[in-house]
Phi, psi and omega in degrees: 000133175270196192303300208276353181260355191284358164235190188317130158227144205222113190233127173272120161299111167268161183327312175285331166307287168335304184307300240265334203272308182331331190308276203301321200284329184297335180275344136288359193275316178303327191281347184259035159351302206265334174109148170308314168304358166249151236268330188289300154351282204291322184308318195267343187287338207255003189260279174311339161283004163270333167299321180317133172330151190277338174297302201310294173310311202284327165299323192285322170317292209286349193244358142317305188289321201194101173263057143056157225294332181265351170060036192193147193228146178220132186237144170224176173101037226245113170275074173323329200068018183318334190264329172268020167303116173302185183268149181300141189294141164249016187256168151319132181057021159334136156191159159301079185253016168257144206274063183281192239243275177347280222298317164313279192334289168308319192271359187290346204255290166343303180301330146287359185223347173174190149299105168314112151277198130212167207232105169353313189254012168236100187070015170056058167049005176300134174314309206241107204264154186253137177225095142242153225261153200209132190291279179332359192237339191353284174293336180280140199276089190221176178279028179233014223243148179232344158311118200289131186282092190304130168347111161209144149320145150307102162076064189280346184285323190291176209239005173241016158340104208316141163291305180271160152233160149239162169235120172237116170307140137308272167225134213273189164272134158299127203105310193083048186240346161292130193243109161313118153268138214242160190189114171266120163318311219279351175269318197288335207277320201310314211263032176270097151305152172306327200292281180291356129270028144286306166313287205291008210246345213219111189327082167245348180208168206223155154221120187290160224264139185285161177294337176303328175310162165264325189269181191207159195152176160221169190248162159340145196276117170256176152288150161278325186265156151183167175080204219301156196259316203234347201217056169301169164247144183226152171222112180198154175240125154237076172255295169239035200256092144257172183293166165264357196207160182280333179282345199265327163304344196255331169274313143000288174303317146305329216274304169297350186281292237294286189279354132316338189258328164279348195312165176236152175226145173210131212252108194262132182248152187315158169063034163249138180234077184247130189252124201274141157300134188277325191267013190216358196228130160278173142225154159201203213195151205273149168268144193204161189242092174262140242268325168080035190253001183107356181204075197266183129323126177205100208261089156268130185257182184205147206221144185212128170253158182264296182268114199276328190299321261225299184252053181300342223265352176272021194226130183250115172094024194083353173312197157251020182232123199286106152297000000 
């Protein structure tokens, strides 16, 4: 990690930035007839993303190059239109495939830091995902869920797992008291014995396919640990992550005091946007009781790969959408 990477990065919009992005995005909202999910769309999102403020691009580089000790960009002043908002979704598999003012936002910004994906079997392949709370979902450990969200990679099971996740506010939680929670491997490993990275680095646990997925299933027995000998990348739900032997649960178990103990909570407000590195970062969620009234907690998520090659051979027509 270098010097300048080493905390929290964070970029405020100023007013005038807020105008010039404001800009861009209407004249793609016009232009999105066909919907965010389509490829000429997104082909033109990725053009207009040379106009976006030189802070904005220059951050989306720099948390690109190296995302820092904390594995996270938080961007705000974001113009959501947060006031002019329908009421919050309450169905299953919600998402957004009109190129309304948010959902542009998330893939404009996305589209500058990777390739936007989605994953076949999620959410009927949409780009720009609704993370909201749903009666039928209540108890489940889903983005659709009011139960508290165990720590996990995004999709940890998949062998394509998103590099990025983003999030874009909407509409806060009442109160503003729901928090994403957050946890960096890169905070997490000193406090780590040798004994349980040693363990964790070695194909000992398997994780099973999250409830958003439609398939059902596990994945191959893997490390938890993997990469730099001193600077790893980690993958695990531990939801849905077990060990195969009782020493590999026990380094496990360490593994979860460790980023328990450093976690961050973070309380997201319209126009705030943070996009978590999926390979150095856990996330979950605070459990909350939401009201089902239309002014829920509302969340667009978005999934960003660096390398579009590495899975063409799962993209069917070249598309952006994964099996």
């Amino acid at each position: 990690m270098t010097g300048e990477s080493a905390g929290l990065r964070d970029l405020a919009l100023t007013e005038d930035e807020r105008s010039r992005l404001s800009a861009v995005v209407a004249r793609l909202a016009r232009a999105g007839s066909a919907g965010v999910d389509d490829a000429a769309w997104q082909a033109r999102a990725r053009l207009d993303g040379c106009h976006l403020p030189p802070r904005l691009l220059a951050a989306i580089r720099g948390f690109r190059y190296d995302a820092g000790v904390d594995g996270r960009l938080t961007i705000t002043n974001l113009p959501v239109g947060a006031e002019a908002l329908p009421p919050t979704p309450t169905v299953p598999d919600s998402v957004e495939r009109v190129a309304t003012v948010p959902a542009t936002i998330a893939m404009l910004v996305g589209l500058q830091l990777g390739e936007v994906i989605a994953y076949r079997e999620e959410k009927h392949g949409a780009m720009v995902q609704n993370v909201v709370p749903v009666p039928s979902l209540a108890t489940s450990q889903s983005n659709g869920g009011s139960v508290r969200l165990e720590f996990h990679t995004e999709n940890a099971f998949h062998p394509d797992r998103p590099h990025y996740v983003g999030l874009l506010c909407l509409r806060p939680a009442h109160e503003d008291r729901v928090g994403t929670q957050v946890a960096s491997v890169r905070r997490a490993f000193p406090l780590l014995d040798e004994g349980s990275r040693t363990v964790l680095r070695e194909a000992r646990f398997v994780t099973a396919t999250p409830p958003s997925f439609r398939s059902a299933g596990e994945s191959e027995p893997h490390p938890v640990l993997s990469g730099s000998e001193d600077d790893p990348d980690l993958c695990v739900d531990f939801h849905a992550t077990s060990a195969l032997d009782d020493k590999a649960d026990r380094a496990l178990a360490a593994l979860r005091a460790a980023l328990t103990r450093v976690r961050c909570d973070l309380v997201l407000r319209p126009g705030d946007m943070v996009f978590l590195d999926n390979r150095l970062v856990v996330h979950g969620r605070v459990a909350f009781r939401p009201r089902y009234d239309g002014n829920d907690r509302w969340l667009h998520r978005v999934f960003v790969h660096l390398d579009n090659r590495r899975t063409r051979g799962r993209r069917t027509a070249d598309g952006a959408v994964l099996s």
